[in-house]
C-alpha positions as CSV (number, residue, x, y, z in Angstrom):
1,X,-37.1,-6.1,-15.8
2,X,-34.4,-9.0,-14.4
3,X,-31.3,-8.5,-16.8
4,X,-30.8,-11.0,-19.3
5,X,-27.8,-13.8,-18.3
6,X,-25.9,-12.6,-21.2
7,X,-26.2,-9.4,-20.4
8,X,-25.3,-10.1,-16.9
9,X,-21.9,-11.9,-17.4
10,X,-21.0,-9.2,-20.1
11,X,-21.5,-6.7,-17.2
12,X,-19.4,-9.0,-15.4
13,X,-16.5,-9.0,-18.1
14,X,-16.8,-5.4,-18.5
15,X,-17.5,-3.6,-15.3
16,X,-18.7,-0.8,-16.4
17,X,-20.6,1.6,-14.5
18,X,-24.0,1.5,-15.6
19,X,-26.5,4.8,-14.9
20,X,-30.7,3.9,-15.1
21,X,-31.4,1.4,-16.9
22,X,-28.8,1.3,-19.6
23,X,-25.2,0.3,-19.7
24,X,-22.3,2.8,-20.8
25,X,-20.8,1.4,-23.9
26,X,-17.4,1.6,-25.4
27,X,-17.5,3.8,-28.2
28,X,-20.4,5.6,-27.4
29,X,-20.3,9.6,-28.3
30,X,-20.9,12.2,-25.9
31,X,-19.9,12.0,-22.0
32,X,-23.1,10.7,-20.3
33,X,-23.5,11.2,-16.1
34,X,-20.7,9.5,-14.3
35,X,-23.3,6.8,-13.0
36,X,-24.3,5.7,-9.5
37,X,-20.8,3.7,-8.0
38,X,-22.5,1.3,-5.6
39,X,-24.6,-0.6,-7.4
40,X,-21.5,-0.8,-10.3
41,X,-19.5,-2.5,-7.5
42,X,-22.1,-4.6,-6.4
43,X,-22.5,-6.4,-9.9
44,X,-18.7,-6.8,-9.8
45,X,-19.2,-9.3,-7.0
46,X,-16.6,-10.6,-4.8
47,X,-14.4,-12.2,-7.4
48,X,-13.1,-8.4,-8.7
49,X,-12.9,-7.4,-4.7
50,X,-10.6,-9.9,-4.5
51,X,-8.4,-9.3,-7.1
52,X,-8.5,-5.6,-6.0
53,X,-7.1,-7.1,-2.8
54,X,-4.8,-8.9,-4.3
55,X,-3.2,-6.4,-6.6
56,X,-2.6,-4.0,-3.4
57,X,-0.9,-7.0,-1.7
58,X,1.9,-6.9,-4.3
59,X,4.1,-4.8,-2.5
60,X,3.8,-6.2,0.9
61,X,3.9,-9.7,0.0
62,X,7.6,-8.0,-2.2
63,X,8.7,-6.7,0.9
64,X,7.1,-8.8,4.1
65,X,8.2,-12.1,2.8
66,X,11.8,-11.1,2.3
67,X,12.0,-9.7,5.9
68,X,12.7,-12.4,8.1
69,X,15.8,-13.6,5.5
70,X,17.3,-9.9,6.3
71,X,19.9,-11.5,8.7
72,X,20.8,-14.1,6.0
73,X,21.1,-11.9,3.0
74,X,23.6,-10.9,5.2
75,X,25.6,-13.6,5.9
76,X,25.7,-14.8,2.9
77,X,26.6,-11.8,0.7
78,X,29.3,-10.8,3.2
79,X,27.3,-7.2,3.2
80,X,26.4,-4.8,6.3
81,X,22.9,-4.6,8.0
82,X,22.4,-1.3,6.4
83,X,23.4,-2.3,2.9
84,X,20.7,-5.1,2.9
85,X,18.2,-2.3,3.9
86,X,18.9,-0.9,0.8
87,X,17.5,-3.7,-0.8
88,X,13.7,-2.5,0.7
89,X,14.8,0.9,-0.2
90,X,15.3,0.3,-3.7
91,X,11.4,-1.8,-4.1
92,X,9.9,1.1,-2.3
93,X,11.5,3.6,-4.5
94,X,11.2,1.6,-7.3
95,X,6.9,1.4,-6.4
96,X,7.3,5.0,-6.0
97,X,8.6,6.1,-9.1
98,X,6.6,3.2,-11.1
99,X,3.7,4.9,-9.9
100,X,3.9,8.5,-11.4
101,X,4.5,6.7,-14.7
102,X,1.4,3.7,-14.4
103,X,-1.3,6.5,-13.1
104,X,-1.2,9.0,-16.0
105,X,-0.8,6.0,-18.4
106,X,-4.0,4.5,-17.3
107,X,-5.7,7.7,-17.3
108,X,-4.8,7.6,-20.9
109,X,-4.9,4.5,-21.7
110,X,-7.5,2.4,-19.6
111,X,-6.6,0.2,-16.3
112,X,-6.3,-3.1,-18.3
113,X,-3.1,-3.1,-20.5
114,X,-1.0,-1.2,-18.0
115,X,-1.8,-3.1,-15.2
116,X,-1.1,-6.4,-17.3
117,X,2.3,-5.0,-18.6
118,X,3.5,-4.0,-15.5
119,X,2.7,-7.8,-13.8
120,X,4.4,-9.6,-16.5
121,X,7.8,-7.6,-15.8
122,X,7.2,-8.1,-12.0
123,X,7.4,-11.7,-12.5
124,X,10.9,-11.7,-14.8
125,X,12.7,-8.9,-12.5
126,X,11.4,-11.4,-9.4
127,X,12.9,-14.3,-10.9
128,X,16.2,-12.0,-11.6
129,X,16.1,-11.7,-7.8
130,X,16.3,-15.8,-7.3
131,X,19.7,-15.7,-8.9
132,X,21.6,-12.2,-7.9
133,X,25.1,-12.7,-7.5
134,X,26.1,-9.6,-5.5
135,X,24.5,-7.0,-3.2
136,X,24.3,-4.5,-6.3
137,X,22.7,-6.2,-8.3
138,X,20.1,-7.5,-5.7
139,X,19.2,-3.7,-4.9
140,X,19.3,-3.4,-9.1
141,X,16.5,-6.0,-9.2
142,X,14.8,-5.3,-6.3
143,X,14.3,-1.6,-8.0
144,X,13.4,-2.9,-11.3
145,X,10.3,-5.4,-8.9
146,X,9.4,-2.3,-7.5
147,X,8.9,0.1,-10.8
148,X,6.6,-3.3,-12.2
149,X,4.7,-4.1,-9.0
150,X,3.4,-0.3,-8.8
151,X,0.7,-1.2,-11.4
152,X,-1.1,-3.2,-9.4
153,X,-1.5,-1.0,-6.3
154,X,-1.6,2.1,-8.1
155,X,-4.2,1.0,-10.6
156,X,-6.0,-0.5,-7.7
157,X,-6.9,2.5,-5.9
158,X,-7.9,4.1,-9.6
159,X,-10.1,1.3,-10.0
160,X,-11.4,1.8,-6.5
161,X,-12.3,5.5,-7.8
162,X,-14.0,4.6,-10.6
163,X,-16.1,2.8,-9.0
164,X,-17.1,4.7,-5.7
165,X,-17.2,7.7,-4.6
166,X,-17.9,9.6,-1.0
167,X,-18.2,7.3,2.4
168,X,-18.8,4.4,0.3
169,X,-14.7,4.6,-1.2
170,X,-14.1,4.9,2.3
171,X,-15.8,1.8,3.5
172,X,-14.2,0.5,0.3
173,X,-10.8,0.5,1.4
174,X,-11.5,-0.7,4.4
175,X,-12.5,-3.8,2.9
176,X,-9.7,-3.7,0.8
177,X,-7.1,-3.7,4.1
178,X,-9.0,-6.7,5.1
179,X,-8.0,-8.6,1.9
180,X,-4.6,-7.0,1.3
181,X,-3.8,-6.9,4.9
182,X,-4.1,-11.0,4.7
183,X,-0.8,-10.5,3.0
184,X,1.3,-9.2,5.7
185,X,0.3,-11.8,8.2
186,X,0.9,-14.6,5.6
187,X,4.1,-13.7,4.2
188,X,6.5,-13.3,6.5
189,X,5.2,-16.8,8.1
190,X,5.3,-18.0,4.3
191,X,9.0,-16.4,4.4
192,X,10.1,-17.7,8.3
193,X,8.8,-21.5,6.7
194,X,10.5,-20.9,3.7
195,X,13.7,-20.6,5.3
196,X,13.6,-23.6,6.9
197,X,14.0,-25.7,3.9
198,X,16.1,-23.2,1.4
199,X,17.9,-20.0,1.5
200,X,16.6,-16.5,0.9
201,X,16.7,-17.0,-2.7
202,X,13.7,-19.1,-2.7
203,X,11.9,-16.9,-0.7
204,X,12.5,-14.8,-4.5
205,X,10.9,-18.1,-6.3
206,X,8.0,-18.6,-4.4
207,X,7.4,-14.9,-5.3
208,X,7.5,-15.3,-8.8
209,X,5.0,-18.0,-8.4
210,X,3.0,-15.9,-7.1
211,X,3.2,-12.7,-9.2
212,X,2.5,-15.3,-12.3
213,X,-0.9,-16.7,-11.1
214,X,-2.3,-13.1,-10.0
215,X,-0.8,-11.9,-13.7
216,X,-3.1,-15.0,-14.8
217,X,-6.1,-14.0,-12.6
218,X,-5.9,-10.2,-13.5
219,X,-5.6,-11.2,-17.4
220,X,-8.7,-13.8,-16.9
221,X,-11.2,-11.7,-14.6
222,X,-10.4,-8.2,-14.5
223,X,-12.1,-6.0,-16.7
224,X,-11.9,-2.9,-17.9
225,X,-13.5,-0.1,-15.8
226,X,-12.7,3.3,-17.3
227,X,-14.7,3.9,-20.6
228,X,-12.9,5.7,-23.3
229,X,-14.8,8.8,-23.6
230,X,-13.7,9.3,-20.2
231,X,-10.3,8.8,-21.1
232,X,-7.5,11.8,-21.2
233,X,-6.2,12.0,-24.6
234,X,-3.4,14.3,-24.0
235,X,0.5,13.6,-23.4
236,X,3.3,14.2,-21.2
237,X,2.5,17.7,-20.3
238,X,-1.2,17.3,-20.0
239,X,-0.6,14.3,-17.2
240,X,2.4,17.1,-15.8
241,X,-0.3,19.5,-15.7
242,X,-3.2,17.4,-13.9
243,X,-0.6,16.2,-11.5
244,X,0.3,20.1,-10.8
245,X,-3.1,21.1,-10.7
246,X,-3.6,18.3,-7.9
247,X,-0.6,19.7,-6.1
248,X,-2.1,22.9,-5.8
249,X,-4.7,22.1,-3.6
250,X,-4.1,22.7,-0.1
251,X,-6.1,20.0,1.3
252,X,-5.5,17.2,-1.2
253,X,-1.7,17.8,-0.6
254,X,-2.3,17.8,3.2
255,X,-4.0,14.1,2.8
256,X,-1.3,13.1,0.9
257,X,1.6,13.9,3.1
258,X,0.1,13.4,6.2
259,X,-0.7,9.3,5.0
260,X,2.8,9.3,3.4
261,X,4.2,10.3,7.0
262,X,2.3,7.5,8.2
263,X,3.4,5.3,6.1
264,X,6.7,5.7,6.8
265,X,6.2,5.0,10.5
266,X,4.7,2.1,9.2
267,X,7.8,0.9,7.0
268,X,10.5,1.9,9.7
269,X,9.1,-0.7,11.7
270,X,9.1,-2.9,8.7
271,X,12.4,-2.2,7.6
272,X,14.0,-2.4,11.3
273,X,11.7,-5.3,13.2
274,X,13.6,-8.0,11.7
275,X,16.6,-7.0,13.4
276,X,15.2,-5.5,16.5
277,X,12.9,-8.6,17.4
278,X,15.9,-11.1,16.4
279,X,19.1,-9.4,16.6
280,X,18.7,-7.2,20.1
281,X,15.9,-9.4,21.7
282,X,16.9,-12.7,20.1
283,X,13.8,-14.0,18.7
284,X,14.1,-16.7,16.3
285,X,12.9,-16.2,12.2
286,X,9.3,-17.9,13.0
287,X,8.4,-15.7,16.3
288,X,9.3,-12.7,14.8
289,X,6.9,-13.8,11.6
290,X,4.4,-14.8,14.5
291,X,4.5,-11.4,15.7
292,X,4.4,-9.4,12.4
293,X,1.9,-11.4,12.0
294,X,-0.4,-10.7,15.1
295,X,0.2,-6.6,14.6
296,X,-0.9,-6.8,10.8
297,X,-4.2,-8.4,12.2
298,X,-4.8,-5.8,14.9
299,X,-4.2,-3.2,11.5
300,X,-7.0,-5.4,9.8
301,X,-9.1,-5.3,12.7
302,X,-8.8,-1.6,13.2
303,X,-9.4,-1.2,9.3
304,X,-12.7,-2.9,9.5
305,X,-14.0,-1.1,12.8
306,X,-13.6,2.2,10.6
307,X,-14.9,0.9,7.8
308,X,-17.9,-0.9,8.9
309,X,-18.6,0.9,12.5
310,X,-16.9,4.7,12.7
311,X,-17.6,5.1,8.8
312,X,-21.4,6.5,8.3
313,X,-21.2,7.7,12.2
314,X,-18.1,9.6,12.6
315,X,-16.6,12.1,10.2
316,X,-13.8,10.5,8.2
317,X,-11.8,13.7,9.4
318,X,-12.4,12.7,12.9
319,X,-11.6,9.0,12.3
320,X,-8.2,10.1,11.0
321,X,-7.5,12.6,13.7
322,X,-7.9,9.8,16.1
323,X,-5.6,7.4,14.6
324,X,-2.9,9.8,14.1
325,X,-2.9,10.3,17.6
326,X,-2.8,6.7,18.8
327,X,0.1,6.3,16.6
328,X,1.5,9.3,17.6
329,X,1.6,8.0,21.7
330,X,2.7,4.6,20.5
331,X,6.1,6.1,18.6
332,X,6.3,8.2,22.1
333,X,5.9,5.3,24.1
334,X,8.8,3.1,22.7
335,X,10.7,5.8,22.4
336,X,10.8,5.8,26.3
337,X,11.2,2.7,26.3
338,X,14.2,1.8,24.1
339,X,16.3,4.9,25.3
340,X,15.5,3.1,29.0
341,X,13.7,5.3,30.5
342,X,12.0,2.9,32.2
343,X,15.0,1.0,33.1
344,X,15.3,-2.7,30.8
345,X,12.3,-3.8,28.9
346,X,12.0,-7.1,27.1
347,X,10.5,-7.8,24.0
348,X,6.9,-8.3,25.7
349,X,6.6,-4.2,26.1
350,X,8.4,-3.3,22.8
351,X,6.0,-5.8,20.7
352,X,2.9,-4.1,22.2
353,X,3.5,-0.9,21.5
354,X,4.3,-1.8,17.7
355,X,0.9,-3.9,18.5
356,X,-0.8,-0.3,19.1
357,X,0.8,1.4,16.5
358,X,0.1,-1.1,13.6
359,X,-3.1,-1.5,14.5
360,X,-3.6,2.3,14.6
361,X,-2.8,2.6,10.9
362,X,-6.0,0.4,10.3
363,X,-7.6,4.1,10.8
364,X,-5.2,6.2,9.4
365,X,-4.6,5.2,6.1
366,X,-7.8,4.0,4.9
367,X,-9.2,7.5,5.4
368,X,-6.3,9.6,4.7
369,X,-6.7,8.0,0.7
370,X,-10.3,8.2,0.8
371,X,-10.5,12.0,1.6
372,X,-7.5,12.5,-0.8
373,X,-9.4,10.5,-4.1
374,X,-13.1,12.2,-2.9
375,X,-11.0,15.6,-4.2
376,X,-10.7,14.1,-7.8
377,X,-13.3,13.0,-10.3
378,X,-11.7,12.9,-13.5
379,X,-8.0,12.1,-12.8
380,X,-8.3,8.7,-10.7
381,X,-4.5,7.5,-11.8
382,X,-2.6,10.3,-11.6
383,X,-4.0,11.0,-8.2
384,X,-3.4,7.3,-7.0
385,X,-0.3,8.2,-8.3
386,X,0.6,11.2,-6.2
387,X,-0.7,9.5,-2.9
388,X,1.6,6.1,-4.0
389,X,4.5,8.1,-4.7
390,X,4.8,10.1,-1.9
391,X,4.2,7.4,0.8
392,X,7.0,5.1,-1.1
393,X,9.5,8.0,-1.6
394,X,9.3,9.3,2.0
395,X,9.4,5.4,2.9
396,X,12.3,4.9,1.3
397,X,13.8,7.8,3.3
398,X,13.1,6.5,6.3
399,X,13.9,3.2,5.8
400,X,17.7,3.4,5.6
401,X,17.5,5.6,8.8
402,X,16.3,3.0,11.2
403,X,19.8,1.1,10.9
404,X,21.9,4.3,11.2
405,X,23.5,3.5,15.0
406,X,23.7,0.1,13.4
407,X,22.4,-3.4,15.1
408,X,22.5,-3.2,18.4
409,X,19.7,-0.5,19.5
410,X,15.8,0.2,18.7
411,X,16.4,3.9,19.4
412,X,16.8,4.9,15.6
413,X,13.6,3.3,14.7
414,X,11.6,4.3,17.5
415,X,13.1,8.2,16.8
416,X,12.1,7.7,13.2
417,X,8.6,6.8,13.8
418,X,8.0,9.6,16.4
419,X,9.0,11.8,14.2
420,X,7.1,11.1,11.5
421,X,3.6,10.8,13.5
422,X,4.2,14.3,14.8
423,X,4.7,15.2,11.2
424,X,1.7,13.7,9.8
425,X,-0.5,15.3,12.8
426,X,1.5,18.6,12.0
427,X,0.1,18.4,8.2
428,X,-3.1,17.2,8.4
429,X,-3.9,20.5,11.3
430,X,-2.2,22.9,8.7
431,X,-2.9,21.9,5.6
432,X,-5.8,20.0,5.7
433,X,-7.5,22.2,8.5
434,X,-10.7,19.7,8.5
435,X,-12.6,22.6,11.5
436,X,-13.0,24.7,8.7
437,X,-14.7,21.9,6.8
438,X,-17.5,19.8,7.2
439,X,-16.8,16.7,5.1
């Protein structure tokens, strides 16, 4: 019988998964069936895919928009290349470390209140950012905008869990890169634009502006979607235990390095493009936002041939396999290129091959979380958290590496994302060993 309109929009409010014919209440006793995940997403609609999107956009909109002001950070602190980089280093580690703490808290206690928490202090440590006086305290800021921001992309993919499960999380993300992936082509033009009419401190501003209406739009539309009697009710060392227990296994560990060492290909071209495409090749602010923002489309693109082609057709294992590879001969390719092995090449060749190796990712990581989060029913946050806090810790890592020989050469960044392809191939052979599995 055609639900009531009441009972429609409370579903709406709620989102939670409903199994037959009835809806799982709060406060009911026992632990009914985990219900069907599909149709749960379907009544959520577009509105909650969007704010899904959105909250998994924090951190690149944090990070992308600020990129093309590297240069002038700069200038006007008076503070080496390398020092600035610290600056990304210290909101990756920041969403690194924010995320072991937000995933066992909303195991505990729901997605809601930690996700709204942690947006409010993203928006006051992003309008500490607009007026940082030194370098130090600029990195101090930046850390404290990364520890907030991890709610929303860590809670995020635990949402995502709740509500899906199998190939269908997997076609999931993929839909959530198209949303989220919006964010890197947008903000560094946002940031390039920006620039033309104020410093890099309102690059900051226009941050917190934006941090405050998704806050809003979370607080107003984004309901709760883990019921209490699904809820862990331990501490500390229970969430230290579920964490260690997920460790354990082999193959979830291989998933969750090998898309960390992705990732961190991913971010040394983030942290180092800004002055590789202006400072070696001389592009100006807006054509290097032009650019990052044709290679975060390719990514998108990718993303949405494996979710809504390969997906359903091609194992997810296979999917990944070839990605890894791609991005593997991409890292080789500039490698060659910037240590002039094929004599002097412009910034034509350079950008394509970061073109192939962005858009590559659009395979890679999609699957690498999906296969990762099909491993774990009960323990959606902390997991998120694992796979978040690897991929920013090992970013972080590489991120200060790309600047190492200093301004003047690509050869550090292409060195760091050749070797972190070979890594990420090396662990998802060994540890994830997907001929000996058929999922």
């Amino acid at each position: 019988m055609p639900e009531s309109g009441a009972s429609r929009a409370q579903q709406e409010r709620t989102h939670i998964p409903t199994a037959g014919t009835g809806a799982t209440e709060p406060g009911t006793t026992g632990t009914p069936p985990r219900a069907p995940a599909a149709p749960a997403v379907r009544r959520t609609g577009l509105l909650v895919t969007l704010v899904l999107g959105g909250l998994t956009a924090v951190p690149p909109l944090s990070m992308d928009m600020y990129l093309p002001a590297l240069p002038a950070v700069t200038e006007s602190l008076h503070t080496p290349a390398a020092t600035v980089q610290l600056t990304l280093t210290a909101c990756l580690t920041g969403l690194a470390l924010g995320q072991v703490v937000v995933g066992p808290l909303s195991d505990r206690w729901g997605r809601r209140r930690p996700l709204l928490i942690g947006m409010m202090i993203y928006v006051v440590a992003t309008a500490m950012c607009v007026f940082a006086p030194t370098t130090g305290l600029l990195i101090g800021f930046r850390l404290l905008q990364g520890l907030a921001g991890a709610a929303g992309i860590v809670i995020a993919r635990a949402v995502v869990r709740d509500m899906y499960d199998g190939v269908e999380m997997a076609r999931f993300f993929s839909t959530l890169m198209l949303i989220s992936g919006v964010a890197p082509i947008v903000a560094p033009l946002i940031g390039g634009q920006v620039l033309r009419f104020t410093d890099w401190r309102g690059i900051f501003a226009v941050l917190t502006v934006v941090g405050l209406v998704l806050t809003l739009v979370v607080w107003k539309w984004l309901g709760e979607t883990l019921p209490p009697q699904d809820r862990h009710t331990g501490g500390l060392g229970d969430a230290l235990r579920t964490m260690r227990g997920l460790l354990a296994d082999r193959v979830f560990t291989g998933y969750m390095i090998a898309g960390s060492l992705a990732f961190a290909t991913l971010f040394s071209y983030v942290s180092a493009s800004p002055f590789v495409v202006q400072e070696i090749y001389g592009a100006s602010p807006q054509t290097f936002s032009l650019l990052f923002g044709l290679n975060s489309v390719g990514m998108i693109v990718v993303g949405q041939i494996n979710g809504k082609v390969l997906v359903g057709r091609v194992s997810l294992d296979k999917a990944l396999a070839f990605g890894l590879c791609v991005i593997t001969l991409a890292a080789l390719a500039l490698l060659l290129m910037t240590t002039g092995v094929f004599g002097e090449v412009g910034l034509a060749p350079v950008a394509a091959g970061l073109f192939v190796l962005m858009s590559a990712m659009g395979m890679a990581m999609p699957n690498t979380n999906a296969q990762a989060l099909m491993r774990t029913k009960h323990a959606a946050g902390s997991a998120s958290a694992l796979l978040g806090t690897s991929s920013f810790l090992i970013g972080a890592i590489a991120s200060p590496l790309v600047g190492i020989a200093g301004e003047d050469t690509a050869v550090p960044m292409a060195v760091v994302q050749l070797v972190c392809a070979v890594g990420a191939m090396a662990c998802f052979l060994g540890l994830c060993r997907p001929w000996r599995r058929t999922a």
